[in-house]
C-alpha positions as CSV (number, residue, x, y, z in Angstrom):
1,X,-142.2,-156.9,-92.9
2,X,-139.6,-153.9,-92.5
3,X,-138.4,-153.3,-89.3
4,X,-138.6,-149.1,-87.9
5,X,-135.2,-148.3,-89.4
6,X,-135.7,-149.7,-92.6
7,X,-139.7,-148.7,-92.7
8,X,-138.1,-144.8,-91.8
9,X,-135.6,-145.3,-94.9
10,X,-138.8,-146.8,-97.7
11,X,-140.8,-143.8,-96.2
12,X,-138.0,-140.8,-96.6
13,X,-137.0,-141.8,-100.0
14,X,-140.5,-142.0,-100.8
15,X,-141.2,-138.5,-99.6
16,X,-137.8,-137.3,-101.2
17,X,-139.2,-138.4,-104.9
18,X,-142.4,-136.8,-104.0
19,X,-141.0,-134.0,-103.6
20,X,-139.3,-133.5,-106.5
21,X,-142.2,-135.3,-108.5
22,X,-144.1,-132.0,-107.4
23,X,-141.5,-129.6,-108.4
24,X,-140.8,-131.4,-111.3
25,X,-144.1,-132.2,-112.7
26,X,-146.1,-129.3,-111.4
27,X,-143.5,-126.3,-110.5
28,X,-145.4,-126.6,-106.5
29,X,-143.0,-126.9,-103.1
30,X,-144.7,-130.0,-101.0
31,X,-144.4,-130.4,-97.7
32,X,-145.7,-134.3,-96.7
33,X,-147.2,-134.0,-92.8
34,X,-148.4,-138.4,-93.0
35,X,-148.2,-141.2,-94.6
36,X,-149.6,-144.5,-94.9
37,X,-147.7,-147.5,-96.1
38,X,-149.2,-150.6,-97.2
39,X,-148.7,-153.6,-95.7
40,X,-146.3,-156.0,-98.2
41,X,-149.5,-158.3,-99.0
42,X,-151.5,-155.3,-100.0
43,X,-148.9,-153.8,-102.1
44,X,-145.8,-152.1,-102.1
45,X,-146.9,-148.8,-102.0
46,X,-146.6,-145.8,-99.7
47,X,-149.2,-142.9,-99.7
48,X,-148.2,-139.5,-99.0
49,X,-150.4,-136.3,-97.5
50,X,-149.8,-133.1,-97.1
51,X,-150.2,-129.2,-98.0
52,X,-148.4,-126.4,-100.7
53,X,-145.6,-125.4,-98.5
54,X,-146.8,-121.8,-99.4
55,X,-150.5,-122.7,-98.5
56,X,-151.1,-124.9,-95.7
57,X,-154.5,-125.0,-96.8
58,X,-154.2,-126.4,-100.2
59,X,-153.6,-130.2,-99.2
60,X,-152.1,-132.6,-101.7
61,X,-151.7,-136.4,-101.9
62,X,-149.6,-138.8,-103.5
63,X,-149.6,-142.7,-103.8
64,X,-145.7,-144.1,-104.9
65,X,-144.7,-147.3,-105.0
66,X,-142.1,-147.6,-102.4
67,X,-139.8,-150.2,-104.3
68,X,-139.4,-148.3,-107.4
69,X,-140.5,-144.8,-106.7
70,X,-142.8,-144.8,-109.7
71,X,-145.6,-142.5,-109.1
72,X,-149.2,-144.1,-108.6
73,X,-151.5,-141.2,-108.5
74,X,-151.3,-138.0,-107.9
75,X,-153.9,-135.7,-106.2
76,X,-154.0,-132.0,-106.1
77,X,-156.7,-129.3,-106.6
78,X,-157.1,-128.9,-110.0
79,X,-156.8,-124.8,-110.5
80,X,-153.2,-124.8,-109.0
81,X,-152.2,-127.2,-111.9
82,X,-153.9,-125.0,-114.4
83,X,-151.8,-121.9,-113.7
């Protein structure tokens, strides 16, 4: 099991390929408020929530594998992707 400084390092770079797997992928600014990482028996992934830095409302969720930063699934309302 990671101890807090190394479970704080998994989680930011996490969140910092999130990010960018947002602006990349979908042209949308994240902001991630949570997250909730696996423990290593389950898995070795990490998953992200939070909102459209531009619309606290519109919430957004991503599961990433915390080891290799490969994107797991991705949730976001469906009409902001569209546009």
């Amino acid at each position: 099991m990671f101890d807090s400084h190394e479970n704080t390092q998994v989680i930011n770079k996490a969140i910092e390929a999130g990010i960018t797997h947002f602006k990349e992928k979908y042209g949308l600014n994240v902001e991630f408020t949570r997250h909730k990482l696996n423990p290593p028996d389950l898995g070795t992934d990490v998953g992200l929530y939070g909102h459209l830095v531009e619309d606290k409302d519109t919430e957004v969720f991503l599961l990433i594998n915390y080891e290799t930063l490969e994107v797991v699934t991705v949730g976001v309302p469906e009409e902001i992707i569209q546009k």
